[in-house]
Backbone bond lengths (Angstrom), bond angles and torsions (degrees), N, CA, C in turn:
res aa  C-N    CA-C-N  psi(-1)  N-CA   C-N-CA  omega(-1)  CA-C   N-CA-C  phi
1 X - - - 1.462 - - 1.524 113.04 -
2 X 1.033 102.66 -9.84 1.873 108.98 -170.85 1.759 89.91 -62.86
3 X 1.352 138.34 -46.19 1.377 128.69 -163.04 1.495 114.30 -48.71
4 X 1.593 123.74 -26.41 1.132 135.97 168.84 1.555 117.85 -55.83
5 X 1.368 105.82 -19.38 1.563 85.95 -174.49 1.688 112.02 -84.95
6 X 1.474 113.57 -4.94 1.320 140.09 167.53 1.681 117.60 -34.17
7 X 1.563 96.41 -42.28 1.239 109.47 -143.13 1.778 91.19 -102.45
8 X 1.492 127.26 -26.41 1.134 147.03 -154.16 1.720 104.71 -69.20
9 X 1.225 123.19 111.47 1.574 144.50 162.31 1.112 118.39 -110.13
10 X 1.388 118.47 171.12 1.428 124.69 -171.27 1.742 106.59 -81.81
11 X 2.008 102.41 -39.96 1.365 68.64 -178.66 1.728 118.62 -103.26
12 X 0.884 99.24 29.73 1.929 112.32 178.05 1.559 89.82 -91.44
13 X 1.089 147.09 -13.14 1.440 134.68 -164.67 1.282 94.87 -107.33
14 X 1.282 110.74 -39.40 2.080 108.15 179.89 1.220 105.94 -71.22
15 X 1.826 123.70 -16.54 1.403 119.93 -177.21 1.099 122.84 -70.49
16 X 1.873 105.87 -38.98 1.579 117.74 -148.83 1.942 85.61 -110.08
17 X 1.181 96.34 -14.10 2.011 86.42 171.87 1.270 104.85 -80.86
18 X 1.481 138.68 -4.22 1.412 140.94 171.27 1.767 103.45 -56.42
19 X 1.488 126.05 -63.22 0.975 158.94 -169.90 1.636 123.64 -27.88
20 X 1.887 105.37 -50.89 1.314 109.88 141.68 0.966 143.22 -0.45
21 X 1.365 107.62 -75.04 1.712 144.62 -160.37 1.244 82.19 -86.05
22 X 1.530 148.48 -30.79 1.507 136.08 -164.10 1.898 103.21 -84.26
23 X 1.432 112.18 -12.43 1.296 109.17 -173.95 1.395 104.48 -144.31
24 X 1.431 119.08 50.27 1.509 134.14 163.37 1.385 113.05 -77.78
25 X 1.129 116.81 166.67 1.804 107.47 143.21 1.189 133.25 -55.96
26 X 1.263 107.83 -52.37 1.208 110.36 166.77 1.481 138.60 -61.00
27 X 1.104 130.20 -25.90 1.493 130.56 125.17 1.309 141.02 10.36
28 X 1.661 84.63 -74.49 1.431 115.03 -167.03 1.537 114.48 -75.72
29 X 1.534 106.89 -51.51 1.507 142.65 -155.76 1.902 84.32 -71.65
30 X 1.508 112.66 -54.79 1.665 105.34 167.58 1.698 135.02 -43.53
31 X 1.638 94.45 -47.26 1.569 99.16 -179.84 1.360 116.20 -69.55
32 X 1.597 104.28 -35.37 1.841 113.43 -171.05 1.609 69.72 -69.83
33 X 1.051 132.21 -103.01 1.740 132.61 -136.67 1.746 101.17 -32.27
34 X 1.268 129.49 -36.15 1.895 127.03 -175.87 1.243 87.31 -57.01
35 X 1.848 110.58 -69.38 1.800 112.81 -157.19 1.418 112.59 -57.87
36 X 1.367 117.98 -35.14 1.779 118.16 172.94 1.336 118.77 -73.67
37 X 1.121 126.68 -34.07 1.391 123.70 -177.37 1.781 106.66 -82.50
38 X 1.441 109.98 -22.37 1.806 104.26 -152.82 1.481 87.87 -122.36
39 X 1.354 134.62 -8.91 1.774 112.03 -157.14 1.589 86.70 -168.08
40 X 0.740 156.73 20.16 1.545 126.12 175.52 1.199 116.35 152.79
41 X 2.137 127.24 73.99 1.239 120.62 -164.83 1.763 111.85 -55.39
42 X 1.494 116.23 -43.18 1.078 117.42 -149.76 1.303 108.27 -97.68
43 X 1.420 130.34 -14.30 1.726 119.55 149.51 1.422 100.40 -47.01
44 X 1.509 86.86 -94.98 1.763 100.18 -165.28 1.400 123.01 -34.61
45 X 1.759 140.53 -22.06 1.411 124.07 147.67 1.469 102.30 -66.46
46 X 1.202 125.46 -23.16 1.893 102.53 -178.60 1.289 104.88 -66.65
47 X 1.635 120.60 -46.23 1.390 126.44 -174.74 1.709 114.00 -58.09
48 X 1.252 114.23 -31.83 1.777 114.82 167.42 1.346 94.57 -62.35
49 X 1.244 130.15 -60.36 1.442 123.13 -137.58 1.843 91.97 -76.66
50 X 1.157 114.75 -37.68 1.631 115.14 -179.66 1.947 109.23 -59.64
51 X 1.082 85.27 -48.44 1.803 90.65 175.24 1.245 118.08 -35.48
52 X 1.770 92.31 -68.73 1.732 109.26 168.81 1.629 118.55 -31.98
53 X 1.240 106.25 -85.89 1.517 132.44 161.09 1.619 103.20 -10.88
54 X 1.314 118.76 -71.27 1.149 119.76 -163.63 1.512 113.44 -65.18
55 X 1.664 103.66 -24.77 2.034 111.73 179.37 1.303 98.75 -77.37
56 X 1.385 129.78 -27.81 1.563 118.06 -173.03 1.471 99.08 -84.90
57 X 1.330 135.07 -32.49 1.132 119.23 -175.71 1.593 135.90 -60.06
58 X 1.866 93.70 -52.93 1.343 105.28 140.45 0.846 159.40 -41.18
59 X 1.234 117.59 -28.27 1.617 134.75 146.02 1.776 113.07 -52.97
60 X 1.011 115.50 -55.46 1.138 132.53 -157.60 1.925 94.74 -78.57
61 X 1.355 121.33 -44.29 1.462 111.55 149.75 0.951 147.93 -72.49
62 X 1.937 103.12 -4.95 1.614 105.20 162.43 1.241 121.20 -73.64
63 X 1.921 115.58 -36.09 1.092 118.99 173.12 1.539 115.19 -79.09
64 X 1.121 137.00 8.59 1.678 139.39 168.77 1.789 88.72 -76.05
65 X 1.074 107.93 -78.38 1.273 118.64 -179.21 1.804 125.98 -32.01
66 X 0.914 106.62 -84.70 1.447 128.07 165.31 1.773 92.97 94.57
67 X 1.326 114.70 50.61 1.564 103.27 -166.96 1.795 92.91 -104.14
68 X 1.427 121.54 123.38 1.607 114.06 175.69 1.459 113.45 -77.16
69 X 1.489 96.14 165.71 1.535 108.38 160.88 1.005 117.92 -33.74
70 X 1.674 130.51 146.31 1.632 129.17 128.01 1.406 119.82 1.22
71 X 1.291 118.03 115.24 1.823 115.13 138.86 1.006 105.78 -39.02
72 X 1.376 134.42 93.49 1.433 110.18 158.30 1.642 118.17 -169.24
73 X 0.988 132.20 120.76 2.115 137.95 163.63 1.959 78.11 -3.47
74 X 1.533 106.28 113.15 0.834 115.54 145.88 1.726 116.20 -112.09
75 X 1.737 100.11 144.66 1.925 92.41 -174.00 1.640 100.98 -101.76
76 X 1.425 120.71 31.32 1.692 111.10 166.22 1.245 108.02 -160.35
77 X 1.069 90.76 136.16 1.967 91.92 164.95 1.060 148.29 -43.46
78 X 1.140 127.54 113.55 2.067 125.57 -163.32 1.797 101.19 -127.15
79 X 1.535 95.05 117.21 2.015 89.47 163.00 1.309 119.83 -84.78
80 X 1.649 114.10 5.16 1.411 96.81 -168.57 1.536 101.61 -114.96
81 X 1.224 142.43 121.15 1.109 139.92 -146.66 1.456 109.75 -115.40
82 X 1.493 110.08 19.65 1.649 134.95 146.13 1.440 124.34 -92.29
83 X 1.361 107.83 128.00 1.659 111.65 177.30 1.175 108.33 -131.00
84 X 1.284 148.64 32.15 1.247 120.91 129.37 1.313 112.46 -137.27
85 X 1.616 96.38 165.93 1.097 154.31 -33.42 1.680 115.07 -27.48
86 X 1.432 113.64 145.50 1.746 114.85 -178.63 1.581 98.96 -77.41
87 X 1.342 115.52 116.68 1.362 132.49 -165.52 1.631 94.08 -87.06
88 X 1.105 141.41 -52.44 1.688 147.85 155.90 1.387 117.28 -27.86
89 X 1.676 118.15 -37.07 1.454 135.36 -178.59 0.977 104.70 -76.57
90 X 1.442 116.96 -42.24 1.777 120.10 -156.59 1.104 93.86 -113.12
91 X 1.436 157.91 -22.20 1.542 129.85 144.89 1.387 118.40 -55.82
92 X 1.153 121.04 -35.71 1.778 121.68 171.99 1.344 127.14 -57.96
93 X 1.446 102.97 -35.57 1.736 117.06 175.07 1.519 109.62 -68.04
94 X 1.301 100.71 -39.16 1.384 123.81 -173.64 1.736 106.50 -53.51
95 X 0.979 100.65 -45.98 1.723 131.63 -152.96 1.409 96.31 -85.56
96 X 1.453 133.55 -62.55 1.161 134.89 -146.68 1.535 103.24 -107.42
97 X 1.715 119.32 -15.33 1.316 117.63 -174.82 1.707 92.98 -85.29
98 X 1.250 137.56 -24.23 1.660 146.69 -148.01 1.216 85.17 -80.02
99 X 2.037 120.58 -49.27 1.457 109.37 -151.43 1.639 98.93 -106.67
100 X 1.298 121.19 19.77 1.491 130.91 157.23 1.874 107.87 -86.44
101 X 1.037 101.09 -61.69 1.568 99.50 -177.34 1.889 114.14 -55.04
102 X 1.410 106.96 -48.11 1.325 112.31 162.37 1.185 121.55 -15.72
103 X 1.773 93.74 -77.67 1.538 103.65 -157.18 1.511 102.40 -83.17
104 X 1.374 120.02 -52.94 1.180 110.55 177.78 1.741 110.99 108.98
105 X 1.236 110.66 6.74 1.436 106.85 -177.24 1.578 118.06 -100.92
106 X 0.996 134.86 155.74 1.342 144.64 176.85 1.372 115.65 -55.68
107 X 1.266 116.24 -54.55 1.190 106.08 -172.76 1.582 120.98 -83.25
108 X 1.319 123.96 -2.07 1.551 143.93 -153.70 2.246 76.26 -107.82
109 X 1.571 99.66 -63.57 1.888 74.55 -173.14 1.774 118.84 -61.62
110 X 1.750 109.34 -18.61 1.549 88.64 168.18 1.192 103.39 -73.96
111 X 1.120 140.32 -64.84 1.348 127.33 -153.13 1.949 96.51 -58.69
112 X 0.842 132.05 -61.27 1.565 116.71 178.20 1.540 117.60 -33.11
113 X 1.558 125.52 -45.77 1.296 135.48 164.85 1.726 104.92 -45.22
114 X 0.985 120.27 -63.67 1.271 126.72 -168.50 1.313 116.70 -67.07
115 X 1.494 111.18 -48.72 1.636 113.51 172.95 2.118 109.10 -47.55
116 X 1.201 103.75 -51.83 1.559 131.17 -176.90 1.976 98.19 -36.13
117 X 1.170 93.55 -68.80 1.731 113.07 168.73 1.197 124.96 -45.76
118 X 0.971 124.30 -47.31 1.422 140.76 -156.36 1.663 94.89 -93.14
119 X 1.341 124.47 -33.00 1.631 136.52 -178.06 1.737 95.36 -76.07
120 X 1.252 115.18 -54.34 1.360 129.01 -178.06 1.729 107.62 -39.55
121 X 1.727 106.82 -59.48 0.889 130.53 158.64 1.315 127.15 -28.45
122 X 1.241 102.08 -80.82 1.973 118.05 -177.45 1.377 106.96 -52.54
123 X 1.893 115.79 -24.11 1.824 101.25 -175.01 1.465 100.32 -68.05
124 X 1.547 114.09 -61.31 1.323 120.31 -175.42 1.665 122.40 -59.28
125 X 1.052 116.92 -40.42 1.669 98.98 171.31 1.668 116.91 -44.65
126 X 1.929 107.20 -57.13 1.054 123.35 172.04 1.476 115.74 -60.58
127 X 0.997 122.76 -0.82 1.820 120.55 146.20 1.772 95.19 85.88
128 X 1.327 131.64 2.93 0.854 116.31 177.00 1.907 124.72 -93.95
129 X 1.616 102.91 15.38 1.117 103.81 175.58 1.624 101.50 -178.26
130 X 1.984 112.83 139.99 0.784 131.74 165.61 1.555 123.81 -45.13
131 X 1.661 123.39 167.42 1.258 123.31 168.07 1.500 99.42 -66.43
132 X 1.580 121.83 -45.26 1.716 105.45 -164.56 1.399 103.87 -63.02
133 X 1.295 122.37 -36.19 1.654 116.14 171.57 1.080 112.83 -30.01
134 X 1.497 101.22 -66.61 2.179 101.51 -150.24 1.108 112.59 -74.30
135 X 1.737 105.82 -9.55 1.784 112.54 -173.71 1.532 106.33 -85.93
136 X 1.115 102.37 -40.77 1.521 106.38 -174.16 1.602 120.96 -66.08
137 X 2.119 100.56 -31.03 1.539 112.67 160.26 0.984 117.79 -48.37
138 X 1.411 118.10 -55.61 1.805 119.34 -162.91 1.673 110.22 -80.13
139 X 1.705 109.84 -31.74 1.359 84.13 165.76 1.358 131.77 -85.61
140 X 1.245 117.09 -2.32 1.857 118.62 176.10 1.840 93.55 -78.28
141 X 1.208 118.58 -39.04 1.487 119.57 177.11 1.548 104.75 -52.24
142 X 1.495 127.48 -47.74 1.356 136.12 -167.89 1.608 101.29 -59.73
143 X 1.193 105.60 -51.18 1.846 128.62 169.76 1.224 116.10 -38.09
144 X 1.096 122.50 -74.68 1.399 148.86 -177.68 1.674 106.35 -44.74
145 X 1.536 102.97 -58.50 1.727 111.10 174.32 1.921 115.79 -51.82
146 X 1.470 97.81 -46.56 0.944 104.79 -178.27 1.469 127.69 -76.10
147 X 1.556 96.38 -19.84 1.646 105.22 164.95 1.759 109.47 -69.73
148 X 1.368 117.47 -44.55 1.147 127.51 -161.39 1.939 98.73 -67.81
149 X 1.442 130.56 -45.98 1.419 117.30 -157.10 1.922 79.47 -90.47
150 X 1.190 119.67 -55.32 1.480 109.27 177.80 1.428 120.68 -20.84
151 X 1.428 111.70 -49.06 1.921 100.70 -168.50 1.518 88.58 -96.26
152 X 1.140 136.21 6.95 1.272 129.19 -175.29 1.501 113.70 -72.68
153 X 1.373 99.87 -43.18 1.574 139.14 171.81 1.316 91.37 -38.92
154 X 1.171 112.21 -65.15 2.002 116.47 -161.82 1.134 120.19 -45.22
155 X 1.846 123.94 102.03 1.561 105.37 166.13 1.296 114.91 -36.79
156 X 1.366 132.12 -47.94 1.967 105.60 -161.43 1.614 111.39 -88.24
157 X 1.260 123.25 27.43 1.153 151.67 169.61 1.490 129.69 -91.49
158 X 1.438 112.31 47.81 1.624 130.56 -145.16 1.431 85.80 -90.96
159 X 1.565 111.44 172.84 1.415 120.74 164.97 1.260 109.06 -67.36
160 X 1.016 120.32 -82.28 1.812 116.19 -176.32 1.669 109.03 -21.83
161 X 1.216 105.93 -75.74 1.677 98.33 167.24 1.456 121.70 -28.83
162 X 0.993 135.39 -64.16 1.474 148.33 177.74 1.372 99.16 -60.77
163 X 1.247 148.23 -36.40 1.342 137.22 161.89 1.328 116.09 -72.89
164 X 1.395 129.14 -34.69 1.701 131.47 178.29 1.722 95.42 -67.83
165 X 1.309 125.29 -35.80 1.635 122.96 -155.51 1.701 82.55 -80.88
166 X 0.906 125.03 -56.42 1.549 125.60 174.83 1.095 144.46 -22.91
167 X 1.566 94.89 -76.17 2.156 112.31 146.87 1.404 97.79 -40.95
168 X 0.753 116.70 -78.76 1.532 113.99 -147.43 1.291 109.16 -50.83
169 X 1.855 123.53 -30.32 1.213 123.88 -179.24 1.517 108.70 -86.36
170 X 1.461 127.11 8.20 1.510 130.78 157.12 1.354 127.63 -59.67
171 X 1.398 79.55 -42.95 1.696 99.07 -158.97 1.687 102.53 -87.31
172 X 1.371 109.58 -26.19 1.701 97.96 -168.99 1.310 85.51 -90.60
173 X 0.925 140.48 -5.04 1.928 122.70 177.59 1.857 98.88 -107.46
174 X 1.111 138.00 41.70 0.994 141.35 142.59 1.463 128.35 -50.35
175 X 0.974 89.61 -52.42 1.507 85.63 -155.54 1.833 79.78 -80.98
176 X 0.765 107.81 -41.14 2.153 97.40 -168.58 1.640 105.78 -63.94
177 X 1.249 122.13 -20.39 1.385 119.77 -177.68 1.689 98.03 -83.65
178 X 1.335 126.49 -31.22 1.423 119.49 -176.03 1.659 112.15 -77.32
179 X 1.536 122.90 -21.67 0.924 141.70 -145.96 1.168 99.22 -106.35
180 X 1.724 132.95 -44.64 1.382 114.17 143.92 1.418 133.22 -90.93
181 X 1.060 110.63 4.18 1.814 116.32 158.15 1.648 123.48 51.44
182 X 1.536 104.57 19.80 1.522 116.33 176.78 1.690 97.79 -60.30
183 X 1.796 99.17 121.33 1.489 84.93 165.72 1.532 143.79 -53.90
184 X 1.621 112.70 -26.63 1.359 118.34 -178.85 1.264 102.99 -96.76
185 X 1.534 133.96 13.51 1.679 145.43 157.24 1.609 95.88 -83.14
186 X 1.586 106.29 -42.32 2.058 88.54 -173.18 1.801 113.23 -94.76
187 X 1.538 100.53 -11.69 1.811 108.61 146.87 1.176 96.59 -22.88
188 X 1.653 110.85 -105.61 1.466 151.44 -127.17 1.528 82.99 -70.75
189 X 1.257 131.28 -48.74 1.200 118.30 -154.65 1.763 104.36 -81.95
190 X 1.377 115.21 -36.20 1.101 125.09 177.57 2.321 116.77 -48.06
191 X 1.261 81.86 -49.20 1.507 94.03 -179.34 1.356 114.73 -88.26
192 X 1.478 118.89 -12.34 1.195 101.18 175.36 1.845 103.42 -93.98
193 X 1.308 125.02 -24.69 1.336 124.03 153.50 1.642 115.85 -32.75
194 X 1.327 124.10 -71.99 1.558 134.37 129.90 1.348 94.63 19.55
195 X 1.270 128.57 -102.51 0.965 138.72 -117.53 2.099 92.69 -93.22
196 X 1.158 106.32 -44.42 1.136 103.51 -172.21 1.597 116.43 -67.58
197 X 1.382 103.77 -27.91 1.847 113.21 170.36 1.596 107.23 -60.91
198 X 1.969 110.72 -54.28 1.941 116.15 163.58 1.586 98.20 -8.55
199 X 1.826 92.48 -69.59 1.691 110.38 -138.89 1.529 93.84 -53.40
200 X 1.796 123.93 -49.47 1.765 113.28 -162.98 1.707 102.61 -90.64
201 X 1.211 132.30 29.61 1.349 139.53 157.80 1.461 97.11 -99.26
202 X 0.962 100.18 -72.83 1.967 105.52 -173.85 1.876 97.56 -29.19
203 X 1.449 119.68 -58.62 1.267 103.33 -174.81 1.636 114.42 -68.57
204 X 1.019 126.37 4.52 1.647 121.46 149.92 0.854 107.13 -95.94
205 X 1.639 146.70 -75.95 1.568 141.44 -157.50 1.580 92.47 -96.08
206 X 1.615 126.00 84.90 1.573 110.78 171.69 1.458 110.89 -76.27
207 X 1.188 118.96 150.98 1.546 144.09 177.16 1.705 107.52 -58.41
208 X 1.257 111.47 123.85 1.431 127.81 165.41 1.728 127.11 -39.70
209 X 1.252 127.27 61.21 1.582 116.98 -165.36 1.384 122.17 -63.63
210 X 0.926 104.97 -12.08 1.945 125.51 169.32 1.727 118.65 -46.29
211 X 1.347 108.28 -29.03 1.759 114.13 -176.04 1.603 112.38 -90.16
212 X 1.008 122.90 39.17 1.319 124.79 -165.97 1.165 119.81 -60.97
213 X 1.306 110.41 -45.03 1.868 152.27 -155.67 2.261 84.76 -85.21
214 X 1.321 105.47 -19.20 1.611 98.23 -168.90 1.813 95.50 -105.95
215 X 0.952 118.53 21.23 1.425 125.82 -168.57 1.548 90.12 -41.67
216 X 1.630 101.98 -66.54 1.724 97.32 -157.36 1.794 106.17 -60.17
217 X 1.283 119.33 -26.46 1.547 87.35 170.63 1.408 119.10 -83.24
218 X 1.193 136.47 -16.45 1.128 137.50 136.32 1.637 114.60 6.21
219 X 1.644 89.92 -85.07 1.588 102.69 -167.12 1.764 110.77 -79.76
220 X 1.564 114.72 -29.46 1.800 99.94 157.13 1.235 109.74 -49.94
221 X 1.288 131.57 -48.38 1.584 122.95 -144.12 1.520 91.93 -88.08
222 X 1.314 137.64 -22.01 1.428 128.67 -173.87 0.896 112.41 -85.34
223 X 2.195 120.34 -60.47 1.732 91.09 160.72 1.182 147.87 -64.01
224 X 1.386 110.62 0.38 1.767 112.57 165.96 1.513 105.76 -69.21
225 X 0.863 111.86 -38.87 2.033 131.56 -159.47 1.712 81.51 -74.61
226 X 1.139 119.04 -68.43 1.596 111.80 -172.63 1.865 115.67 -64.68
227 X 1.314 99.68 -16.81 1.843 87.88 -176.32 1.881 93.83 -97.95
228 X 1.475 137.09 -11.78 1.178 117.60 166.82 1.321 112.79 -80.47
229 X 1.855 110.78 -30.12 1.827 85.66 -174.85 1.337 110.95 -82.06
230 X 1.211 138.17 3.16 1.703 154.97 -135.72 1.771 80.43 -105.15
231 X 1.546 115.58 -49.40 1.306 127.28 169.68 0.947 137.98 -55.09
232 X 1.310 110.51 -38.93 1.497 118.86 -148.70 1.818 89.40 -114.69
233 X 1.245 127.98 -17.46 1.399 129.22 166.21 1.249 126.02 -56.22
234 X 1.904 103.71 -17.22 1.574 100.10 -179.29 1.745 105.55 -85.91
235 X 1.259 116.38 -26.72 1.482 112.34 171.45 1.235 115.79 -60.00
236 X 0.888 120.85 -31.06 2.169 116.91 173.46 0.973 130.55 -42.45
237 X 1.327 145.23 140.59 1.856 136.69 -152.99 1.680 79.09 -78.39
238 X 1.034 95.10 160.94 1.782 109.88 159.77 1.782 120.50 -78.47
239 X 1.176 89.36 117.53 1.887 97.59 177.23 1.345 120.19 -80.45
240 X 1.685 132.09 81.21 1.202 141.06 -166.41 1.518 105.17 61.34
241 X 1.058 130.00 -147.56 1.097 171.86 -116.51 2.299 95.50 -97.69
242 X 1.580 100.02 140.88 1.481 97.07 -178.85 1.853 109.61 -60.30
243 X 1.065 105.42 -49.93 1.745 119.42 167.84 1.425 117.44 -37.19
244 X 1.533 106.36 -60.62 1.422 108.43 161.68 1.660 136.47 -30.10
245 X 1.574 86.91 -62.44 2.206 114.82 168.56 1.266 89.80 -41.92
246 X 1.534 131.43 -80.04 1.043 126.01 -131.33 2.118 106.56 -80.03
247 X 0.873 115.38 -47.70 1.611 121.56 153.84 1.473 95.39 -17.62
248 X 1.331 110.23 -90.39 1.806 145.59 -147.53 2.195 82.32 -53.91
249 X 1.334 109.94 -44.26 1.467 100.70 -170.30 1.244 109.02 -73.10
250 X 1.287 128.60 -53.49 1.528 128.42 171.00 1.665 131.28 -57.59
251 X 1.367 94.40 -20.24 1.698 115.06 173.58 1.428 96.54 -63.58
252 X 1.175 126.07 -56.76 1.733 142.67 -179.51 1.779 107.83 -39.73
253 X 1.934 88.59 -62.58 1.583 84.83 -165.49 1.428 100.71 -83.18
254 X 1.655 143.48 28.22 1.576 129.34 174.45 1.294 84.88 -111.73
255 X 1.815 147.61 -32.72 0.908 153.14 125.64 1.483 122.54 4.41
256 X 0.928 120.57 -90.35 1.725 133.64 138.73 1.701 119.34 -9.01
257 X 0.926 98.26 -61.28 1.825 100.11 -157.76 1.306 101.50 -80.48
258 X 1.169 121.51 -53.34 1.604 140.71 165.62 1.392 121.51 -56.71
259 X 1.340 124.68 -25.64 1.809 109.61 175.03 1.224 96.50 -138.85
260 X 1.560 111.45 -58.66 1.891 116.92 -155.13 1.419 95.39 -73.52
261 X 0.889 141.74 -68.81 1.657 118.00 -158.21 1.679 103.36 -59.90
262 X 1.252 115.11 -53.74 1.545 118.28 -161.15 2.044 91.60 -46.27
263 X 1.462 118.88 -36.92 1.267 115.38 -138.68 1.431 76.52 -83.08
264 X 1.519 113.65 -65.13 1.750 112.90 -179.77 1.777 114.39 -22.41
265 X 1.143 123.38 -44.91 1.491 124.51 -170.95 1.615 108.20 -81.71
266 X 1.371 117.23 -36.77 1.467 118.97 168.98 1.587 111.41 -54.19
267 X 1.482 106.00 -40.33 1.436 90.82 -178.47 1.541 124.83 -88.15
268 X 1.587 94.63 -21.43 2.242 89.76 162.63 1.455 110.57 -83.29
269 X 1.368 142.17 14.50 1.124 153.19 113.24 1.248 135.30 -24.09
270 X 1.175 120.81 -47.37 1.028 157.21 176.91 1.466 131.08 -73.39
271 X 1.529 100.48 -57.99 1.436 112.91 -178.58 1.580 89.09 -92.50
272 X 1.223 131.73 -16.90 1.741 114.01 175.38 1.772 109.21 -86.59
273 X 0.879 111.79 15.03 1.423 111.57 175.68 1.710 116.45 -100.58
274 X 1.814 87.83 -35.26 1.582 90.19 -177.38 1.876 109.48 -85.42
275 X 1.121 102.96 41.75 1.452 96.93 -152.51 1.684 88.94 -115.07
């Protein structure tokens, strides 16, 4: 990996330190909340729940593995002192190949091709990961996509099913997600919990599909709704344990994005009509 430092400039380092921020949570947790609230409930919760899915997996093959980082001048900070598979590669592939196949347009799979690369890219300049990493990310990401529209295909492959197989796969990896306590392991796991509690509320209070035409207030009122409670979560006493907080906070906002806000806006929807 040392040949990389060859290549290293001032402004290629401000480029590929952009890149991060392209595969945060926060990122992500924004675009799913536009595409769910404004265009498409049931991609975009599949696309959270794949995200998720794909951070626990990775985890779970970094520790099969136990293979470290590069020797090498890294330019950012990493707590996890496992690199492969590139967990950044293979949620991104994950991420950007879901909303290529989706949509189906030409210019959405180059730019998905390119975004994919350019992530590949930004690990290794930034020294925080080998070529076998990012290769091995993007193809378990390639996997993963293809697992995901494949069983999708399956008549006995209903939503409810796919949400019961889900829960249930929360709860038996508990105790291993607390046990290594990677914060962006109790992220993913936190919100996709979130999301799967949404899913068995929604089948009591289901969501209004009638406001379609109100998409855009939809999506004002949700990212406002998500950047005050995103806020207002840090004032809350702490519930046991730091691991705990962070679960218990993301449980809230997959909570949020997925039933309670959408449901909150159906009903001032509602009452402004009869007005």
């Amino acid at each position: 990996m040392d040949w990389i430092l060859a290549y290293r400039t001032d402004f290629l380092t401000e480029f590929f330190l952009l890149f991060p921020h392209l595969v945060s949570a926060s990122f992500f947790i924004f675009v799913i909340a536009i595409g769910y609230w404004g265009f498409n409930r049931d991609f975009y919760r599949d696309l959270g729940v794949m995200i998720c899915l794909s951070t626990l997996v990775n985890v779970f093959l970094k520790m099969f593995f136990k293979i470290p980082r590069p020797d090498i001048l890294a330019l950012i900070n990493v707590s996890d002192p496992l690199g492969f598979p590139s967990g950044d590669v293979m949620v991104a592939t994950v991420f950007w190949l879901m909303l290529a196949f989706n949509y189906h347009r030409f210019w959405l799979w180059g730019l998905s091709i390119i975004m994919i690369i350019l992530v590949m890219c930004s690990r290794m300049y930034l020294g925080v990961h080998s070529y076998y990493d990012v290769s091995a990310g993007a193809g378990l990401g390639m996997i993963l996509t293809w697992l995901y529209f494949s069983l999708k295909a399956k008549p006995y492959m209903s939503s409810k099913l796919m949400h019961l197989l889900g829960f249930v796969f929360v709860l038996f990896i508990s105790n291993w997600v607390f046990a290594i306590g990677y914060r962006f392991l109790l992220i993913a796991y936190g919100f996709l919990l979130g999301i799967m509690v949404a899913d068995i509320i929604k089948l009591k209070w289901p969501l209004n599909p009638a406001f379609i035409n109100y998409r855009y207030a939809y999506i004002f009122f949700g990212i406002f709704g998500l950047f005050v409670l995103r806020s207002g979560m840090r004032y809350i006493p702490n519930i046991g344990s730091d691991e705990m907080n962070i679960v218990v906070t993301n449980m809230f906002i997959g909570i949020a994005l997925i039933w309670a806000f959408p449901k909150i806006m159906d009903v001032i929807l509602i009452r402004m009509k009869k007005l």
